[in-house]
Phi, psi and omega in degrees: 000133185261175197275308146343275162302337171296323185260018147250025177282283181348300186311329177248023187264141161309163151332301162330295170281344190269014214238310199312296223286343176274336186275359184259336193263344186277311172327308176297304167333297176308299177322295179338286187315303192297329169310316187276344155290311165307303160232119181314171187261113215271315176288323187291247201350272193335286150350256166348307191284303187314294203302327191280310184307312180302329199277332157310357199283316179305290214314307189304330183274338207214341184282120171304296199312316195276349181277309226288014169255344171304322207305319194306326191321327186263353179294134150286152159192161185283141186272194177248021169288313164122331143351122154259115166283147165247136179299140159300124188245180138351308209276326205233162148254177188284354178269346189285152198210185173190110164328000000 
């Protein structure tokens, strides 16, 4: 149905029906928005965020204040379950774990 037509559809709807059939579509509407507000469109973030990593990468690689933290990288530490993790290396992965 083309828009010519819905709105001589309109046209031959009582009042009564035209304001319910406008309160059904403001509804729909209201949903919508809100679902799109609720989740961001996940490729586009994805997108965004790779591209923000990458353009950070020289600095994290090569920036003192951001490396000096790295020394820490071979240390275990506790998650917040009480699990001690070992950083992932070669050797390990992030699920091996030890009470």
């Amino acid at each position: 149905m083309t828009y010519t037509e819905m709105l001589e559809t309109l046209k031959k709807l009582t009042l009564t029906e035209r304001l319910a059939l406008m309160e059904a579509v403001l509804h729909l509407t209201r949903e919508e928005l809100q679902q799109r507000e609720q989740q961001p469109a996940t490729y586009e973030r994805t997108e965004r965020l790779a591209a923000a990593a990458q353009a950070l990468q020289p600095d994290y690689t090569t920036d003192a204040e951001l490396t000096s933290f790295t020394v820490l990288d071979s240390e275990d530490f506790t998650d917040n379950d009480g699990y001690v993790r070992r950083p992932i290396t070669e050797e390990t992965t992030h699920d091996q774990s030890i009470r």
